[in-house]
C-alpha positions as CSV (number, residue, x, y, z in Angstrom):
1,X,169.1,135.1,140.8
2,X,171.1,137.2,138.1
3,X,168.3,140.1,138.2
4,X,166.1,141.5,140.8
5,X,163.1,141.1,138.2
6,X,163.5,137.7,138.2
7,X,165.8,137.2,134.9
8,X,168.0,134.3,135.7
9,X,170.5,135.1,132.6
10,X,170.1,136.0,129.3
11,X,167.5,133.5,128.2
12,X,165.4,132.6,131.7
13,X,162.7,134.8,133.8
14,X,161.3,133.5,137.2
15,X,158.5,134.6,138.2
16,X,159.6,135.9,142.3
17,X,156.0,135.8,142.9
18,X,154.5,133.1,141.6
19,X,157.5,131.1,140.4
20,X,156.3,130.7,136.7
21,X,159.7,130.3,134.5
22,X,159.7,131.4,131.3
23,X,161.7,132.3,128.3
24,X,162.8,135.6,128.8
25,X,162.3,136.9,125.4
26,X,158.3,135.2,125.3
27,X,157.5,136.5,128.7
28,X,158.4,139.9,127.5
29,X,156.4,139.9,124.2
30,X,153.2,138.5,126.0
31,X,153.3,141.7,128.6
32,X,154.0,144.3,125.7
33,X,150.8,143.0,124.3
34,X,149.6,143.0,127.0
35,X,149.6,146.7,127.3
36,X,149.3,147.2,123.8
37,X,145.7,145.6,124.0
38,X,144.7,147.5,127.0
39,X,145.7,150.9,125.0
40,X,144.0,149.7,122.3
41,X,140.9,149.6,124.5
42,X,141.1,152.4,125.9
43,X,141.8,154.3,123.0
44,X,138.3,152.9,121.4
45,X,136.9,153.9,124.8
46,X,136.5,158.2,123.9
47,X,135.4,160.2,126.0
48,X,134.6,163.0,123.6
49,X,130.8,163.4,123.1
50,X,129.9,162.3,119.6
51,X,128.6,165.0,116.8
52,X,125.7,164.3,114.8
């Protein structure tokens, strides 16, 4: 292994703990929207009280 998080070289990510291999570039994309969804969420989530 090239990488402690599992990037192999430049182009290749293993997964150290469930061994899925990927390209490195698509596995990154899919967990930045990832995130980006679940601040999405949240952000439509408020917590401040609506005004009528």
């Amino acid at each position: 292994m090239g990488s402690p998080w599992g990037r192999v070289d430049q182009v290749r990510f293993i997964c150290r703990s469930c061994g899925v291999a990927a390209h490195a570039d698509w596995n990154a994309s899919r967990n930045i929207a990832a995130r980006g969804e679940a601040a999405w969420i949240a952000g439509r989530e408020s917590r401040v009280p609506a005004t009528v």
